[in-house]
C-alpha positions as CSV (number, residue, x, y, z in Angstrom):
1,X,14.7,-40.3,-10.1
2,X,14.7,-37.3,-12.8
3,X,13.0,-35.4,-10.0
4,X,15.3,-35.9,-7.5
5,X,18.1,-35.1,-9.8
6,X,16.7,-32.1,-11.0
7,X,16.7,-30.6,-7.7
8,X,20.2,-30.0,-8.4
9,X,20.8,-30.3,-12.1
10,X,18.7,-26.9,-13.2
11,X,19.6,-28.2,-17.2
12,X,16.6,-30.8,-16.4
13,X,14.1,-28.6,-15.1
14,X,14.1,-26.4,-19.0
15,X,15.5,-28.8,-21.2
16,X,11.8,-30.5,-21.9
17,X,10.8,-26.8,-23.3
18,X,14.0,-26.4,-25.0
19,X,12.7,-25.5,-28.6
20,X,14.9,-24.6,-32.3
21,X,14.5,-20.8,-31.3
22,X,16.5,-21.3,-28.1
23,X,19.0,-23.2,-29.9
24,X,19.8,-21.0,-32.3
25,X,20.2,-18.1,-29.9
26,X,22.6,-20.2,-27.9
27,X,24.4,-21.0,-31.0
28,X,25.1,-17.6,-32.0
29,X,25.8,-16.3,-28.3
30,X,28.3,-19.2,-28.0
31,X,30.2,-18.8,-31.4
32,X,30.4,-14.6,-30.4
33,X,31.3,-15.7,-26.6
34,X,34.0,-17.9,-28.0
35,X,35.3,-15.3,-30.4
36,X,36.0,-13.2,-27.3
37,X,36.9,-15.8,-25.1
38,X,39.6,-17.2,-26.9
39,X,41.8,-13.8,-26.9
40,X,40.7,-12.7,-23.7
41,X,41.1,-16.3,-21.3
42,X,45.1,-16.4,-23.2
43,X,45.1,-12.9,-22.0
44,X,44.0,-13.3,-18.1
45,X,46.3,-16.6,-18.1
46,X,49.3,-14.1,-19.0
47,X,48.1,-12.2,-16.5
48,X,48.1,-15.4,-13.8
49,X,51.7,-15.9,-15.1
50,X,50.4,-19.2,-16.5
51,X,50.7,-20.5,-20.6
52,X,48.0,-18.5,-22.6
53,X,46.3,-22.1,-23.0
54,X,45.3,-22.4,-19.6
55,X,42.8,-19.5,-20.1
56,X,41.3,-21.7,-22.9
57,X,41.2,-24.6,-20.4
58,X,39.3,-22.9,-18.2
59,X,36.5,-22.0,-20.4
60,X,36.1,-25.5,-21.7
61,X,35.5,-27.7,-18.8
62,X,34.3,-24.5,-16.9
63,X,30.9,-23.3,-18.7
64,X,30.1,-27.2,-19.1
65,X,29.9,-28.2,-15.4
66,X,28.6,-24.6,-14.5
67,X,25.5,-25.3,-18.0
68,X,24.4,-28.1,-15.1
69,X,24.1,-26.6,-12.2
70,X,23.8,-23.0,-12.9
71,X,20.6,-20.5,-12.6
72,X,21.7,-17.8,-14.8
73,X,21.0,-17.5,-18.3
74,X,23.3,-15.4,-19.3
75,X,26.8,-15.8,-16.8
76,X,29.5,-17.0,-18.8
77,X,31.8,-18.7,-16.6
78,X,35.8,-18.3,-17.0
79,X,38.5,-16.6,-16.0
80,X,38.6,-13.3,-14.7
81,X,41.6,-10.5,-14.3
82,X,40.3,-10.1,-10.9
83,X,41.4,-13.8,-9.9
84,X,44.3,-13.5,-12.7
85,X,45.9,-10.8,-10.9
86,X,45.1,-12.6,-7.2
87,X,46.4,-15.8,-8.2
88,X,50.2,-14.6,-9.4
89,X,50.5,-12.2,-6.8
90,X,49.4,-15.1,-4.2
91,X,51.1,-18.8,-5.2
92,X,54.1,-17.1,-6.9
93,X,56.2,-16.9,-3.9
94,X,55.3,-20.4,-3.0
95,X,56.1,-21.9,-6.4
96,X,59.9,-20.5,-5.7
97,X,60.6,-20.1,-9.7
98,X,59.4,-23.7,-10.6
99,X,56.9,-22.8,-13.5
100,X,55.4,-27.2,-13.5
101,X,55.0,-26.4,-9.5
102,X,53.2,-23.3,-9.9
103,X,50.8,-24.6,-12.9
104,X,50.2,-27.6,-10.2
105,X,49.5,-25.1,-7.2
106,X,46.8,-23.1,-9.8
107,X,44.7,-26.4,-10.3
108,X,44.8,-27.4,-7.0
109,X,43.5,-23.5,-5.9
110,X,40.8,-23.7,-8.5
111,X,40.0,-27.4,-6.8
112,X,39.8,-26.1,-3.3
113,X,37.4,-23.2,-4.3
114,X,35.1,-26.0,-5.7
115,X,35.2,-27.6,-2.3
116,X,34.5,-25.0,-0.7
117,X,32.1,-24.0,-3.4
118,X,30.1,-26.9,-2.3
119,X,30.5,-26.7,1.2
120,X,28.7,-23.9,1.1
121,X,26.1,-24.5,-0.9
122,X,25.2,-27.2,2.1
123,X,25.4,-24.9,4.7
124,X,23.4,-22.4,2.9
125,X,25.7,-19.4,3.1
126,X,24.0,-18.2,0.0
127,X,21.9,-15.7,2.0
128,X,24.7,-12.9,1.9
129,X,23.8,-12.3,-1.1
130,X,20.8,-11.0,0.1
131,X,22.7,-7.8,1.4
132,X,23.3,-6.8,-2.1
133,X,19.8,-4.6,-3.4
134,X,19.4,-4.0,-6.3
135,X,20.3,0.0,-6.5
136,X,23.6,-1.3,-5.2
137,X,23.9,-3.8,-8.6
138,X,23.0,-0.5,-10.6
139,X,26.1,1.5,-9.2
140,X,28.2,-1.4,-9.2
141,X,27.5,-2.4,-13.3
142,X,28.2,1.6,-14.2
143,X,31.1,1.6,-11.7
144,X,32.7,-1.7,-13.3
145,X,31.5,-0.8,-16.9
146,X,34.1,2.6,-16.2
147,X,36.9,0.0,-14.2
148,X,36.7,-3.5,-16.7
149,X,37.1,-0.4,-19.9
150,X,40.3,1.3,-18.0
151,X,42.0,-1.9,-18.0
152,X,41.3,-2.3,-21.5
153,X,42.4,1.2,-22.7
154,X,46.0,0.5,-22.8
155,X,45.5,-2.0,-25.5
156,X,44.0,-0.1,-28.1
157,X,46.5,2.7,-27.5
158,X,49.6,0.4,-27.5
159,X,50.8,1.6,-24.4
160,X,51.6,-0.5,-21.2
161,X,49.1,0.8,-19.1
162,X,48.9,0.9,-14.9
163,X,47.7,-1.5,-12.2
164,X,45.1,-0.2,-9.2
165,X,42.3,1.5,-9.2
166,X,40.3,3.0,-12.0
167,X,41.9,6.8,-11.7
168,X,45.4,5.1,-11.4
169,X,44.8,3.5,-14.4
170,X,43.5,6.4,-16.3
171,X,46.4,9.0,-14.9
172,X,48.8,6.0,-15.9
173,X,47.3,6.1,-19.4
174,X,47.9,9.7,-19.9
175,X,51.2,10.0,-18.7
176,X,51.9,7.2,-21.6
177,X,49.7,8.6,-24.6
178,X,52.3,10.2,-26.0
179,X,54.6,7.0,-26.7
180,X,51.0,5.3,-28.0
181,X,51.3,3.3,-31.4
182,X,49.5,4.5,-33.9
183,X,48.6,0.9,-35.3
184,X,47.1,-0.5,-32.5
185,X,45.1,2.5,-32.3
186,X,44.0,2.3,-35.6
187,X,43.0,-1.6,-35.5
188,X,41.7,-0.8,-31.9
189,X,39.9,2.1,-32.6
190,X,38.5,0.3,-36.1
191,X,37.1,-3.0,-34.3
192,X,35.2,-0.6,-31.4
193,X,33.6,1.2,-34.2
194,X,32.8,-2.2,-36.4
195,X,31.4,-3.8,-33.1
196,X,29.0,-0.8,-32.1
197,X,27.5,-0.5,-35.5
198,X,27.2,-3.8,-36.4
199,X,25.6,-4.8,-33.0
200,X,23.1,-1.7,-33.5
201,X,22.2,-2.7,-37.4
202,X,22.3,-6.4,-36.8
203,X,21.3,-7.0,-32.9
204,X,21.0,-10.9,-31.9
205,X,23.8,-11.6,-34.5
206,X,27.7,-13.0,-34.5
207,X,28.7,-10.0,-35.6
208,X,31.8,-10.5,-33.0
209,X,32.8,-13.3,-34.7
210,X,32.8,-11.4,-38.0
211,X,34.8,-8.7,-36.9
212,X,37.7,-11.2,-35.2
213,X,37.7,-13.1,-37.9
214,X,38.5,-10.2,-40.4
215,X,41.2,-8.6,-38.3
216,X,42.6,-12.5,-37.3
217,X,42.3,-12.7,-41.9
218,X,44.5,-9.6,-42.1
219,X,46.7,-10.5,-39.0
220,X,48.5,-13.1,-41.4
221,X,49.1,-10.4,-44.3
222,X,52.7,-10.3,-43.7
223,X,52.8,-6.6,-44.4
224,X,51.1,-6.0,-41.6
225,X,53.3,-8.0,-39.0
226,X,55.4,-5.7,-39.3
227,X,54.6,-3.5,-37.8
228,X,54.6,-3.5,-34.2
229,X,51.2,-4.8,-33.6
230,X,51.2,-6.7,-30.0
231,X,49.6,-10.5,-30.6
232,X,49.0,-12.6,-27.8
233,X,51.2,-15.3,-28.4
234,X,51.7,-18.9,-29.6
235,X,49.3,-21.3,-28.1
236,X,49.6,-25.4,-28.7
237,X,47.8,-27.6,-30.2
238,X,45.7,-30.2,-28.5
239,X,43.2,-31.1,-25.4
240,X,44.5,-31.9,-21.4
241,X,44.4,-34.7,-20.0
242,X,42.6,-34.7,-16.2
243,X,44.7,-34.8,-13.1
244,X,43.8,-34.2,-9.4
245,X,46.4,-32.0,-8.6
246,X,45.3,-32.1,-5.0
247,X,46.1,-35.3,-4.0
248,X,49.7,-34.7,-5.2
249,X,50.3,-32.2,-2.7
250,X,51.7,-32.3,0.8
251,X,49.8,-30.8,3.9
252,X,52.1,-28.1,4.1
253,X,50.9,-27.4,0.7
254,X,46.9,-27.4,1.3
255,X,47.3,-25.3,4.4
256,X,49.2,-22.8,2.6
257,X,47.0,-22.7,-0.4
258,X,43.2,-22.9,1.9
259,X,43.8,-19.4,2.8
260,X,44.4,-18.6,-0.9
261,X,41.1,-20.5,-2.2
262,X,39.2,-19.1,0.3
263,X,40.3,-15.5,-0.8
264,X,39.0,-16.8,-4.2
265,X,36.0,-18.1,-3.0
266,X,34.4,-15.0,-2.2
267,X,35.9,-13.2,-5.2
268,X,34.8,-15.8,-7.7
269,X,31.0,-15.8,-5.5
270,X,30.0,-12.2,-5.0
271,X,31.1,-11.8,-9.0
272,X,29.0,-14.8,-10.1
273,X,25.5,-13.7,-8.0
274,X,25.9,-10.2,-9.0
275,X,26.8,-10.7,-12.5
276,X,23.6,-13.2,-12.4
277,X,21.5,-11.2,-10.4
278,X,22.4,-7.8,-12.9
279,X,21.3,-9.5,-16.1
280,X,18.4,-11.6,-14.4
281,X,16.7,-8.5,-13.4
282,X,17.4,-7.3,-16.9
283,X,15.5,-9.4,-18.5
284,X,12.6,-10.5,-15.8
285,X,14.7,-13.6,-14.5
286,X,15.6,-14.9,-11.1
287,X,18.9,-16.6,-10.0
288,X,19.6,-19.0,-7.2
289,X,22.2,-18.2,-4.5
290,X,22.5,-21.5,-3.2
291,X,22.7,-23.4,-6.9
292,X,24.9,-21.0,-8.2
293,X,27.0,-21.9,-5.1
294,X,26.8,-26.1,-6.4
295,X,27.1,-23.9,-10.0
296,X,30.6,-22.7,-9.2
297,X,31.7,-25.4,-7.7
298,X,31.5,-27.8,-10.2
299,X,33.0,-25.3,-12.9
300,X,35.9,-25.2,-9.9
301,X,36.5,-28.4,-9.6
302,X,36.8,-29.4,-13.6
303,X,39.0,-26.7,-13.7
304,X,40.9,-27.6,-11.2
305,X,41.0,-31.1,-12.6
306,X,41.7,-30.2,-16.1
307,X,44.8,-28.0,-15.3
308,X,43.2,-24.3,-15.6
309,X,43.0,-21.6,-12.4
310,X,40.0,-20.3,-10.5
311,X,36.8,-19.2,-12.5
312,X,34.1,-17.4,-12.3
313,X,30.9,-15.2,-13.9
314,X,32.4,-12.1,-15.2
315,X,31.2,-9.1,-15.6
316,X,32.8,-8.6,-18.8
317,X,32.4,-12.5,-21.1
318,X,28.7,-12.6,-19.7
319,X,27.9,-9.2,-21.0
320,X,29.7,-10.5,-24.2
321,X,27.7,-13.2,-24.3
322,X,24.0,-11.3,-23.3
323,X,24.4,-9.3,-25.8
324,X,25.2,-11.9,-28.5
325,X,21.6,-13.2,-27.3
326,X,21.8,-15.9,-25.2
327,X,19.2,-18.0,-24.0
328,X,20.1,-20.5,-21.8
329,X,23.9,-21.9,-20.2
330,X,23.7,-24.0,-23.2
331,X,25.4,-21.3,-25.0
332,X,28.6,-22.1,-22.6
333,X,28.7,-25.5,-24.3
334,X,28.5,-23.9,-27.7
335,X,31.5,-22.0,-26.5
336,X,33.0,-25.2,-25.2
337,X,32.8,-26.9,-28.9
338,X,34.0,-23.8,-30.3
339,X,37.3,-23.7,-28.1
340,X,38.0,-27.6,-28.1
341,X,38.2,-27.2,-31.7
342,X,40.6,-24.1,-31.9
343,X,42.5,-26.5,-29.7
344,X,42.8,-29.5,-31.6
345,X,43.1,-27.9,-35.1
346,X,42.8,-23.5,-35.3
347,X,45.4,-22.9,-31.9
348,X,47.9,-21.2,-34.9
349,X,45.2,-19.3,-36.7
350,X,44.3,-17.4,-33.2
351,X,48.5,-16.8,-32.0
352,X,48.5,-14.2,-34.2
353,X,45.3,-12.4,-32.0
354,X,46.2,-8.4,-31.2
355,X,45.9,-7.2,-27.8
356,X,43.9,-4.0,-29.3
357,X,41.3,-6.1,-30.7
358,X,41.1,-7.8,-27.2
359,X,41.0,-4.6,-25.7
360,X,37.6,-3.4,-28.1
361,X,35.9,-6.4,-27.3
362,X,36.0,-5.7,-23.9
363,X,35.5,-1.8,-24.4
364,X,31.9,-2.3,-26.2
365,X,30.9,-5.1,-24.0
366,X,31.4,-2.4,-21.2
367,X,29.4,0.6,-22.8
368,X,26.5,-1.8,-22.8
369,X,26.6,-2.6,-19.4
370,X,25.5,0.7,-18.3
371,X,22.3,1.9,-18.6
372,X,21.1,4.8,-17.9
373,X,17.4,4.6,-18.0
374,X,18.3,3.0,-14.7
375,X,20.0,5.7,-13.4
376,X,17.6,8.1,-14.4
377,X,14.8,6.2,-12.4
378,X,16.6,5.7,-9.3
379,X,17.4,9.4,-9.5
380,X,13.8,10.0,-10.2
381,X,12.5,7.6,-7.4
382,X,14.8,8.3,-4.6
383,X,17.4,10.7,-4.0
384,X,18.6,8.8,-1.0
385,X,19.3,5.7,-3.0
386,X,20.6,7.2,-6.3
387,X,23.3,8.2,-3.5
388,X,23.6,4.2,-2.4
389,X,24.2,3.8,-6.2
390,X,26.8,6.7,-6.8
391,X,28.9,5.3,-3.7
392,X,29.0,1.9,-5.3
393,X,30.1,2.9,-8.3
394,X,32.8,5.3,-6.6
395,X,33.6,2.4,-4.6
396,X,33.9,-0.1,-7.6
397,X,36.2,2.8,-9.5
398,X,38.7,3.5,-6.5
399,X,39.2,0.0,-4.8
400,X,38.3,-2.7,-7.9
401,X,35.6,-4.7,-8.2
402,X,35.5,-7.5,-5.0
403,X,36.0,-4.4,-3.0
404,X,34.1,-1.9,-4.4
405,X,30.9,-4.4,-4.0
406,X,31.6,-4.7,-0.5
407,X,32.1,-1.3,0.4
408,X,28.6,-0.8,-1.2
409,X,26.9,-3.5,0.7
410,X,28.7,-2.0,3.8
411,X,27.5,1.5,3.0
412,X,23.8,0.4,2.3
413,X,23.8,-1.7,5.5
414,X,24.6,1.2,7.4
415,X,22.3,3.7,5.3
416,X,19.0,0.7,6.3
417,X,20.7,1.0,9.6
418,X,20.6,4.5,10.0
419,X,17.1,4.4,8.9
420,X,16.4,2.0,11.7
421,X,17.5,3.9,14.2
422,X,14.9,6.8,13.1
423,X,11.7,4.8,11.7
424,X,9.3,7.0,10.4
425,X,6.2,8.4,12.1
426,X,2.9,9.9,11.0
427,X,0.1,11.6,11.9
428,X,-3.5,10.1,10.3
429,X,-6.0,12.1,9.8
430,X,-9.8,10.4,8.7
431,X,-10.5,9.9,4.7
432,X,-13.9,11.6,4.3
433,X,-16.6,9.0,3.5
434,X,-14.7,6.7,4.6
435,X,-13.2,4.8,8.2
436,X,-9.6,4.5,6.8
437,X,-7.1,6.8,8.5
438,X,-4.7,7.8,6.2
439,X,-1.1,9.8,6.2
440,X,-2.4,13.5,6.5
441,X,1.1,14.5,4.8
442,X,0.1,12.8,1.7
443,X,-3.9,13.4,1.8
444,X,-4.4,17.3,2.5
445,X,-7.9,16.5,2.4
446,X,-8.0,14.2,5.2
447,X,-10.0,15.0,9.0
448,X,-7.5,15.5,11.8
449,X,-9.6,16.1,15.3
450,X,-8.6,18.3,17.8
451,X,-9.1,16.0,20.9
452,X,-7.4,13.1,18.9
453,X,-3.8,12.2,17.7
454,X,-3.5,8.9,15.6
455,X,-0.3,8.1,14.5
456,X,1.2,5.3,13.2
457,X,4.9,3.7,13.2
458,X,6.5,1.9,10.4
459,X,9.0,-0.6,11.5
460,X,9.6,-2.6,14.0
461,X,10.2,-1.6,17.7
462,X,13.6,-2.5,19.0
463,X,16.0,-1.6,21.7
464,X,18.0,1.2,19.3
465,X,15.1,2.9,18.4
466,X,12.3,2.6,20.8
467,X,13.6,5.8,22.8
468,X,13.6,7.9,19.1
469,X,9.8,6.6,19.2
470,X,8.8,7.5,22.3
471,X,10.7,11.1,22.1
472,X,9.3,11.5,18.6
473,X,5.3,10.8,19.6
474,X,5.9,12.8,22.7
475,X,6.9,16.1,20.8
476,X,4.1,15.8,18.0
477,X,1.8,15.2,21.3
478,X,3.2,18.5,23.2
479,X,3.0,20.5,19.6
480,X,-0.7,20.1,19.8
481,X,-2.6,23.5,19.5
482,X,-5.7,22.0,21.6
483,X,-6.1,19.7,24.3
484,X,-5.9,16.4,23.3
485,X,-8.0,13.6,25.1
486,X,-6.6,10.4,23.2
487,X,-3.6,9.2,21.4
488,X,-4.3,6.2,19.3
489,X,-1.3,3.9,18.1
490,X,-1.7,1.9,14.6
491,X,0.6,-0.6,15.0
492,X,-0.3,-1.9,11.3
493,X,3.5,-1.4,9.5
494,X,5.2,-2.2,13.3
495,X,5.1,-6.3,13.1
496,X,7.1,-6.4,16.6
497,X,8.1,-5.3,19.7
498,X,11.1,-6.6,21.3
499,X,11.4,-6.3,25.5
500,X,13.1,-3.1,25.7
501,X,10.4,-1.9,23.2
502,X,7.4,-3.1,25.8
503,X,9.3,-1.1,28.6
504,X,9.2,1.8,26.4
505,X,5.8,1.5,25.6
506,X,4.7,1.0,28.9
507,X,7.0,4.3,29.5
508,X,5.0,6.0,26.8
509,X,1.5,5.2,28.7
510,X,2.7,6.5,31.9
511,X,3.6,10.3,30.0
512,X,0.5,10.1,28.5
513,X,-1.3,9.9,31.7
514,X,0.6,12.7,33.3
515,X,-0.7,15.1,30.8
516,X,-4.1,13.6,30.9
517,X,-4.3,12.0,28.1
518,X,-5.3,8.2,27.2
519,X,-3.7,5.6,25.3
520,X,-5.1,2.9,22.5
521,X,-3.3,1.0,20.6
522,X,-4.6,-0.1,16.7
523,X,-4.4,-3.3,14.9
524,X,-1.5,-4.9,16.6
525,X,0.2,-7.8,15.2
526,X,-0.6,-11.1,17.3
527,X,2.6,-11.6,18.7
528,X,3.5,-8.2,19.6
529,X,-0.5,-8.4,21.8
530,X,0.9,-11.6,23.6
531,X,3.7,-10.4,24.2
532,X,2.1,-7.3,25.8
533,X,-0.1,-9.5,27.6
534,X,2.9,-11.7,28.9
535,X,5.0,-8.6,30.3
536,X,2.8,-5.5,31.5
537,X,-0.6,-4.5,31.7
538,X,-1.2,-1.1,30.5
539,X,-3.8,1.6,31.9
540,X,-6.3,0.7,29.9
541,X,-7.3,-3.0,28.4
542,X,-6.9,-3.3,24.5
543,X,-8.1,-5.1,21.6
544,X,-5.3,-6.0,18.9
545,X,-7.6,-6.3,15.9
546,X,-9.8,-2.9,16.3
547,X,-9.0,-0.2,13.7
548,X,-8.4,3.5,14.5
549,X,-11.4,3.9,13.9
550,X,-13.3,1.5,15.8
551,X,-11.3,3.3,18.8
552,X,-11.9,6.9,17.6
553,X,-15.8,6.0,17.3
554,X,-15.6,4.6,20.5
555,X,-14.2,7.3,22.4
556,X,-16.5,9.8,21.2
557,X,-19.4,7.7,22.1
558,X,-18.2,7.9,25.8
């Protein structure tokens, strides 16, 4: 029974080695995630145009349900500005003023994304993720590192700040710096200093808590409330009650709002598996698409049913709460406890919370996200993809993050594409002492004969590319400065050949033969020699498992 259940509850499959270390990582990481996720959830839910406690909701029934199901240790599920900001903008108009209506239209959203959330997860759509490499993840962190800390800025400069893409946003913030307030720069300015050196002199500590608290301790000096310093607000005391907002709405209602939850859907997905995929490789982990699909939509769904508005992994909380140390999603439980009590007793204590000191928390959890030994060794590895990586992060910084990610994936499909269409091709030469062939481009040293070509394709052969190969072998045969007698094929890194492909081959054989010259082909896959077999016979009969040099031996034996 614990078996079967642990094929979808992940919780069961580590609790067993769940040890006192863990826990009190997960302690500390959930008292520091809570300390930022209390500001910065009543923050997003202004932004929704919903009561500041609705962020709170959100991040306690959320990061439960997703502690479950989910596969990432360090995504910290709640609400995002992304989904803030798609939420008013969409269910707004249909609310028609009614503020009870448009709280009810919110749950029901975040409901239908958990639907849908599941749905998924049984049909397996997880696999798109799979479009997303990871030079794309490393463009898209530095690229929303630069975006998540623009939309912070106005905060700790007291100013009102711009919507839109990263340069708006900054231009927006310039025209305004002159009417900036010099106390919320001060306290803004203050925390981001207090935060970067007390996470560089105490790593793995609550030293986020230490800092809100302090500022929160002088908040209530009445001196200081006077003077201009913008708080987020009041926020009531005491825990919802579940609902199923759903099932109180007409069809009229659930058609209008499907569209609107699908839209969210993908948001709140392609954010989750990034976020999770960025920190997993950080720290030698691996995520599940197709959990963190069941993940989401359970966080969804007690959302939904606990009167909050879509969630999802941020880029922002769950570099809060990495960085705090955490060790497992029990951490989002820790953060759980910690809001549910703020609720019930502490809501007054935390009114009095300044935007600028939301705005640092978010400002340092950015710097760490980007690293640049990363960069460097992308750079240093491949100039081709350290371009993949600069688009995504342009792409993040001009259209936002959803659609920064998928111009990226877009513009590396087409890059792999590209590459495709013009598979590489070299010429082997023989390693002395040895009967490997090797590529002569990157072994100087290696025996090229004159009566023999041997080159070998990497890729497959398909219809978009089989006339580039056949063009490309041709040329390097007709650049020969002697007579060649054989051209030998090593089909080793080419694991098929699709019709078109065979024709061309078959093509290839017949040009050879004009020019005198005889074909072999080298360690062919099994399928690609049946399938040879099946369709054409060329000139000369071949064996799929000799080596180049089997071949090359033979022919100079006669």
């Amino acid at each position: 029974m614990i078996a079967a259940l642990s094929r979808y509850l992940t919780i069961l499959r580590w609790l067993p080695t769940y040890g006192g270390d863990l826990l009190r990582g997960d302690v500390i990481a959930g008292l520091s995630l809570a300390a930022f996720a209390i500001p910065e959830s009543i923050a997003y839910a202004t932004l929704a145009g919903l009561p500041p406690a609705t962020g709170l909701y959100c991040y306690l029934v959320g990061g439960v349900a997703y502690a479950f199901f989910g596969t990432s240790r360090q995504v910290a599920i709640g609400p995002t500005s992304a989904i803030a900001l798609l939420i008013a903008s969409s269910l707004m108009p249909l609310a028609h003023g009614d503020v009870a209506r448009y709280a009810l239209l919110a749950a029901a959203t975040a409901s239908l994304v958990g639907v849908i959330c599941i749905i998924g997860r049984f049909v397996r759509v997880g696999y798109i993720v799979n479009f997303i490499s990871s030079v794309v993840l490393t463009g898209f962190k530095t690229g929303a590192a630069l975006f998540i800390a623009s939309t912070q800025l106005p905060k700790i400069f007291g100013v009102p700040g711009g919507s839109g893409s990263f340069f708006e946003r900054i231009g927006a913030l310039a025209v305004q710096l002159p009417h900036a307030h010099l106390p919320d720069i001060v306290l803004g300015v203050t925390a981001v200093a207090a935060l970067l050196v007390l996470t560089h002199r105490f790593p793995g500590r609550p030293t986020t808590i230490a800092v809100v608290v302090a500022i929160l301790l002088l908040m209530h000096v009445d001196a200081l409330q006077h003077l201009g310093i913008e708080l987020v607000g009041r926020i009531p005391n005491g825990l919802p009650f579940p609902s199923f907002p759903v099932l109180t709405l007409s069809n009229d209602d659930l058609g209008q709002l499907i569209p609107i939850a699908l839209a969210c859907f993908i948001l709140a997905y392609v954010e989750t598996v990034t976020t999770g995929r960025s920190f997993a490789e950080a720290h030698g982990d691996t995520t599940d698409p197709d959990e963190e699909l069941l993940a989401l939509g359970a966080a969804n769904l007690a959302t939904g049913a606990f009167h909050g508005f879509p969630v999802s992994g941020g880029m922002s909380q769950s570099a809060v709460n990495d960085l705090a140390g955490a060790r497992s999603p029990v951490a989002l439980v820790v953060t759980a406890g910690t809001i549910g009590v703020v609720l019930l007793f502490l809501a007054a204590f935390f009114s009095v919370t300044p935007e600028a000191l939301l705005g640092a928390i978010v400002v340092v959890a950015a710097i760490h996200l980007v690293r640049v030994d990363d960069i460097v060794k992308v750079w240093r590895a491949s100039r081709h993809e350290f371009w993949v990586a600069t688009f995504a992060a342009v792409a993040v910084l001009a259209t936002g993050l959803l659609s920064g990610v998928m111009w990226a994936v877009g513009f590396s499909l087409l890059m792999v594409l590209a590459r495709s269409c013009r598979p590489a091709i070299a010429v082997l030469g023989e390693l002395p002492g040895t009967t490997m062939f090797v590529n002569v481009e990157f072994n100087p040293n290696a025996i090229v004969r004159d009566d023999v070509l041997a080159v070998r394709t990497y890729g497959p052969w398909e219809y978009f590319n089989a006339a580039f190969i056949r063009g490309r072998i041709l040329r390097i045969v007709d650049a020969s400065p002697t007579k060649l007698g054989l051209v030998v094929i090593d089909f080793s890194a080419s694991p098929s050949l699709d019709v078109q492909s065979v024709e061309v081959l078959r093509a290839i054989d017949n040009d050879l033969d004009k020019r005198g010259i005889r074909l072999r082909l080298a360690r062919l896959y099994d399928e690609t020699a049946n399938k040879l077999r099946r369709m054409h016979d060329l000139r000369e009969p071949f064996d799929p498992h000799q080596s180049v040099h089997d071949i090359v031996t033979s022919y100079r034996s006669g």
